[in-house]
N, C-alpha and C positions, 0 to 999 in steps of 0.2 A: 673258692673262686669258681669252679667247675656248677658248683652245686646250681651258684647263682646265674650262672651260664643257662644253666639247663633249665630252671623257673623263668628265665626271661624269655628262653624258649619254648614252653608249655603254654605258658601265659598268652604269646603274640599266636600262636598257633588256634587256642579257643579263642580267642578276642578277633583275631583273622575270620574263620568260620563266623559268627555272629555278624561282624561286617558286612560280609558275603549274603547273608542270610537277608538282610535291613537294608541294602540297596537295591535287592531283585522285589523288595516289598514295599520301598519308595516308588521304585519300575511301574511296577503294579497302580499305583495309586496317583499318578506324578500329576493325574487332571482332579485330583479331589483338591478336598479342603485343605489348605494350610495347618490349622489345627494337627490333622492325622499328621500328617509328615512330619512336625515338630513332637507329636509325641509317639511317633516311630524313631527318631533321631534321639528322644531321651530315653525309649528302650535299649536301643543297640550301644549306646554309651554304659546302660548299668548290666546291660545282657552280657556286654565284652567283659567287664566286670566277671560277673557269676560266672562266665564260663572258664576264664583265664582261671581264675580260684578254683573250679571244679577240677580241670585238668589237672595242677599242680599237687590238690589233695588227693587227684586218681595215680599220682604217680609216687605214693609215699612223703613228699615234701610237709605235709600239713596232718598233724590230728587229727579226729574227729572233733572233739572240744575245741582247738583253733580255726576248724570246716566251720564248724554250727556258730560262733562268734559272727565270724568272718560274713555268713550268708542271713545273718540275723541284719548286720550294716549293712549291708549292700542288699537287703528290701525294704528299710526304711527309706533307703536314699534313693531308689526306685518308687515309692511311693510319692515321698516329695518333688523327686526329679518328672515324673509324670504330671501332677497336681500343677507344679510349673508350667512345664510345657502346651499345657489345655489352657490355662490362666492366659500366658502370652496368645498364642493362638487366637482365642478368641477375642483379645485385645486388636490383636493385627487385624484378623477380618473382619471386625466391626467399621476399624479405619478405612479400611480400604472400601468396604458399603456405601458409607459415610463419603467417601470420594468418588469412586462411581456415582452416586445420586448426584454429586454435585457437576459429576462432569458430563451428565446428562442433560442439564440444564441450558450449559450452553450448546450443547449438540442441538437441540431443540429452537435455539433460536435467543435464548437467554444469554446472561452474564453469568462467567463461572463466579463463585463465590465459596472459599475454603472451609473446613468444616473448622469450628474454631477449640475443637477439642486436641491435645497434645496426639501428637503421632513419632512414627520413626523418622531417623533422619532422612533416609529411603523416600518414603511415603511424602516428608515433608519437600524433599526436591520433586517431585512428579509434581507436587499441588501448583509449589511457583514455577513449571513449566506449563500446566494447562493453566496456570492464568495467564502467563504471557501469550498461549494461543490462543485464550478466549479475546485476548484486547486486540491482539492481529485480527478476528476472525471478524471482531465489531468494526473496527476500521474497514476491512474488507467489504463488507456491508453495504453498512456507510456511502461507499466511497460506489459500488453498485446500483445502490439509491439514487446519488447522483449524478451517475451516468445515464442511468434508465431515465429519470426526471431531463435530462438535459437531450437525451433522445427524441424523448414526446417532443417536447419544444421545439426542436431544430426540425422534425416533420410535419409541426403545426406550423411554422414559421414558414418553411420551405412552400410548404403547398397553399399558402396565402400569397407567398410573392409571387409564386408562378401563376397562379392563376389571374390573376389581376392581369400582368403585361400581357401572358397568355390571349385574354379577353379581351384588349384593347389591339393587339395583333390580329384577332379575325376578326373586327368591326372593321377595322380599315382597310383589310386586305379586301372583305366583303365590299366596300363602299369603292374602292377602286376596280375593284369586277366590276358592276353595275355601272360604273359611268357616272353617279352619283356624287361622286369627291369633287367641293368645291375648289379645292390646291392641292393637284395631286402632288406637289412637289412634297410642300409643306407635310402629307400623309405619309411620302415615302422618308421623309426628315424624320420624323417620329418612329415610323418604321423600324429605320437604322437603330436609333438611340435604345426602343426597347430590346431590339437582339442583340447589339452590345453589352445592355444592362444581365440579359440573362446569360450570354457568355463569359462575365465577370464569375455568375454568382457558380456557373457549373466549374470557374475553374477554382473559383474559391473551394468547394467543394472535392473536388478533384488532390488540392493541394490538400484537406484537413486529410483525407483519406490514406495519401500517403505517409502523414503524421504518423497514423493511426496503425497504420502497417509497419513502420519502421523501415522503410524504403526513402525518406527521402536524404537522398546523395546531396556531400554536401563537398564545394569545390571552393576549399583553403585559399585564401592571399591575403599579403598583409596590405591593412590598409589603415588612412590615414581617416579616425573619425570627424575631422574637421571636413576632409573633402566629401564624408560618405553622407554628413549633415547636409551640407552644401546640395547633393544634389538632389537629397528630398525635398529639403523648403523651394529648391525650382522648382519641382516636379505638382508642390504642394501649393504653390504662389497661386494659380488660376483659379483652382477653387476658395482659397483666401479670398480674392479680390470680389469674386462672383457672393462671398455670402459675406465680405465686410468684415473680415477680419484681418489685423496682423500679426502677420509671423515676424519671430522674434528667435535669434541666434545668435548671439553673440559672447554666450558661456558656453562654448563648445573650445575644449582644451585638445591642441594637438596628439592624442593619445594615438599609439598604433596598437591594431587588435589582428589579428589571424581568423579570417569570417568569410563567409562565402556571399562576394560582394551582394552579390544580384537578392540571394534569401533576406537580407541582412534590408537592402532599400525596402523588401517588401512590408518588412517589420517596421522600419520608418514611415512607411506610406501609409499603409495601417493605422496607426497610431497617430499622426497627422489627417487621414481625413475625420478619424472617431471625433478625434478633437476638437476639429475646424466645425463639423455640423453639430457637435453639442453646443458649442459657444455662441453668445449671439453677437450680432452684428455690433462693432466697433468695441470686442474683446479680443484678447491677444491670446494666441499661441505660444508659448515659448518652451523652446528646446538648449539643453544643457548637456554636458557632457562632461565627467570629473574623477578623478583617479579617486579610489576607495583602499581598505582592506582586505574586500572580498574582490577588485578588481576594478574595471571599467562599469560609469553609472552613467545611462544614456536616458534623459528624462524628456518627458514631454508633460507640460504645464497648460492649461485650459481651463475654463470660468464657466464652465457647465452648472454651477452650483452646488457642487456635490455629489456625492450618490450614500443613501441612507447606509449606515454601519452594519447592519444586517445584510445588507445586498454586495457588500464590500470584499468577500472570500468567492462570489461568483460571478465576478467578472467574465474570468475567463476563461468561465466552461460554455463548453459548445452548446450553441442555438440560443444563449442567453442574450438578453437585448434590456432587460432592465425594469421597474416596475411596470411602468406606465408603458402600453401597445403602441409599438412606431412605425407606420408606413414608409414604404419605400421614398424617397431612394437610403430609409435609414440602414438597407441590409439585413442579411441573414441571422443575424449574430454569429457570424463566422470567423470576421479579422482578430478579432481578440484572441480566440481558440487557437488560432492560428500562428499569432506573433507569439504564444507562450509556447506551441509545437516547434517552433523554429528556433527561438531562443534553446530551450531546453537543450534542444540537437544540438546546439554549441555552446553546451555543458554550463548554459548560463541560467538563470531565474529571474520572473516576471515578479512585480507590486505593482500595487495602487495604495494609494492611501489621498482621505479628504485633505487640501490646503484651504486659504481662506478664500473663499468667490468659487474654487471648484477642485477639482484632481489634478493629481499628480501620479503619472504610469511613468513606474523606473525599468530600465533591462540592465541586469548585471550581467558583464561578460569578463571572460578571466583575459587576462592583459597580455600580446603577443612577447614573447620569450625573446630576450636581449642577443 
């Protein structure tokens, strides 16, 4: 028992040293190739070997005839064990070339796309994590596209409205200097109308902005959407009458919601005047209001005639107004941008989708709490 004591002790002692020896020499080399390291790791496994063996036979324990056996097996299996080692190696850093070049690709501006040769399990989890951030990274894009595109628009939009009323505010202010003005009243009526018109559109603006920043505060009460319906179709009745249209309310379900009154009319007003000026004269408006699964559905119905299926996802991004160029007073293309900025903030979601003769704009909002 002693004996074997003492060989298990010889043994860890050279195989300790070797160890020793094979980590100061991964140390050395820990930014190379994969390969070297693996077959540093299959030396120091058959090294611990020969030297454990060495020690035991420098201490009496072993023959020479049992030595020379013993160191005949343990360099074959050094031989193999290496041969292994370089095999795999080069197996792995192929893979992993093979996955760099791939994840190169989308670095560049591409879709990642895996290498479709087998790899390790390792190797195979990084591949379906850089493709799930190659398809984050395409959406990201995407979605940058669409801002940027929607930006040009809202500044090509912007500086065509302004400059029109612009334009027509110093001809008139000109023609009232000079004395020239046939009705001065009638120039200062017009007057009014255009600096209200542009004070709308700065505060429309003003509001998308704080959207945009996540600043805009938002002041909770419950409220009943039958009465919150109620006093946009007032609010919405004048311009109805003035372009020939009716409003129509009378699917609005006494639902109570938790919303921030005043944002909440604005998103009705919005979406009632889009309405009323797409529609033509002796078409209806109508507004509904109906408990769902996803919550409260507050719709507005309009006979606009549609809007084409492709145009249908951009609605309601900012400065969009639609295929066909609309002059004033058709707006910025801001209210839309807007009612989905407001909505969202009360953790609800904006559609549209075609019905028959025109759209239909829904706002989901989640249902005040019993």
């Amino acid at each position: 028992m002693r004996d074997i004591l003492l060989i298990a002790l010889y043994a860890f002692l050279g195989a300790a040293a070797t160890g020793l020896a094979g980590a100061g020499v991964l140390r050395l080399i820990r930014r190379r190739s994969l390969t070297a390291s693996l077959a540093v790791v299959a030396g120091v496994a058959v090294g611990a070997m020969l030297a454990g063996t060495l020690v035991v036979a420098q201490a009496m324990f072993l023959s020479e005839h049992d030595l020379s056996v013993v160191t005949t097996v343990v360099a074959m299996a050094a031989v193999v064990s290496l041969v292994t080692a370089l095999l795999l190696g080069r197996w792995v850093v192929a893979r992993s070339r093979e996955l760099a070049l791939a994840a190169r690709s989308f670095g560049d501006g591409g879709d990642f796309s895996a290498p479709g040769t087998p790899a390790t399990a390792e190797l195979e989890s990084l591949s379906r994590e850089l493709a799930a951030t190659s398809a984050r990274l395409a959406e990201s894009r995407e979605r940058e596209r669409a801002l940027e595109s929607s930006r040009r628009e809202l500044v090509a939009w912007i500086s065509h409205d302004l400059r029109t009323p612009l334009a027509g505010l110093r001809a008139m202010s000109e023609a009232l200097e000079d004395g020239v003005a046939t009705d001065p009243d009638r120039y200062l009526k017009q007057i009014r109308a255009e600096v209200e018109r542009l004070n709308d559109m700065v505060g429309d603006l003003f509001e998308l902005s704080r959207i945009h920043a996540g600043s805009l505060a938002l002041t909770r009460s419950r409220i009943s959407l039958y009465d919150l319906v109620g006093d946009a179709l007032a609010g919405a009745d004048p311009l109805a009458r003035e372009h020939g249209v009716r409003l129509v309310g009378d699917r609005v379900a006494p639902v109570p919601v938790e919303v921030d009154g005043k944002e909440m009319s604005r998103v009705l007003g919005n979406l009632l005047v889009n309405a009323i000026r797409r529609t033509p004269a002796d078409g209806t408006v109508a507004v509904a209001a109906e408990r769902s699964p996803e919550g409260v559905v507050l719709s507005v119905s309009d006979g606009c005639g549609g809007i084409p299926e492709e145009d249908l996802p951009r609605v309601f991004d900012t400065g969009w107004r639609g295929t066909h160029a609309r002059t004033p007073p058709a707006g910025a293309g801001l209210g839309l941008a807007i009612v989905r900025g407001i909505v969202e903030a009360h953790q609800g979601h904006t559609a549209v989708r075609n019905i028959p003769g025109g759209c239909r704009f829904e706002v989901t909002l989640p249902t005040a709490e019993t």
